[in-house]
N, C-alpha and C positions, 0 to 999 in steps of 0.2 A: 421466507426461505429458511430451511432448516439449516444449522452450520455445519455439516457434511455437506451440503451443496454449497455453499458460499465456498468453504476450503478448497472445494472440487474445482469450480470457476478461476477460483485464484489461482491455485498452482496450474492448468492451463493454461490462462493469461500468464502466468511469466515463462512456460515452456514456448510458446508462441514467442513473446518478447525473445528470449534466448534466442529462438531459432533463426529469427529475424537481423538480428545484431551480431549472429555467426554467421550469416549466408553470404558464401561469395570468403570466406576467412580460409585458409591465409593468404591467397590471390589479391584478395582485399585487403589489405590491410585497417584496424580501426585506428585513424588517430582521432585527436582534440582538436578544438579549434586551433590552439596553439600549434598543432603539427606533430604534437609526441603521442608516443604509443598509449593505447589507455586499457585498464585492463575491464574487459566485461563481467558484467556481473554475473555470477552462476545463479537458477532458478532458483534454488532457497532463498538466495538475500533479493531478489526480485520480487515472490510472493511473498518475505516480509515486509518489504516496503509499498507493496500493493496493500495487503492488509490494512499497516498502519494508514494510508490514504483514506482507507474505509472508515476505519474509525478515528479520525481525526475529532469529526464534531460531537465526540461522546463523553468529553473534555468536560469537567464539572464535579459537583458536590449534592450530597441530600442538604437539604433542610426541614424543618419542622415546619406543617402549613396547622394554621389555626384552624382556615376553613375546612380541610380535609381529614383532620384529626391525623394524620402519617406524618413521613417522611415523605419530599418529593425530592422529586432530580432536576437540580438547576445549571442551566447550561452553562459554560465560561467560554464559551467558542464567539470569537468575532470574527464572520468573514470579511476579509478585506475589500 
């Protein structure tokens, strides 16, 4: 996938998310578990936090490989 389509995906996915979390607002009210007001998130810091989701496991470092004569990319991602 090109990253104009990924971009494109993501900021839908969180205009979706937005549209979802304001339906039904202010008749609805959003609270917390706790009962207090919460404040939603606007679609920029939604498709940022989508994004970083994506690339979470890109987490790492080059190293020099003997056998490949390069640099390679080594992971530091442990999923839980």
């Amino acid at each position: 996938m090109h990253d104009y389509t990924v971009l494109t995906v993501t900021v839908s996915l969180a205009k979706y998310i937005h549209k979802q979390l304001t339906k039904g607002y202010p008749d609805t009210p959003l609270l917390n578990h706790d009962k207090s007001w919460c404040r939603v998130p606007t679609e920029n810091e939604l498709a940022y936090w989508i994004q970083a989701y994506k690339t979470r496991k890109c987490v790492g470092h080059s190293e020099w490989s003997e056998r490949y004569n390069r640099n390679i990319w080594v992971s530091d991602y442990e999923e839980d």
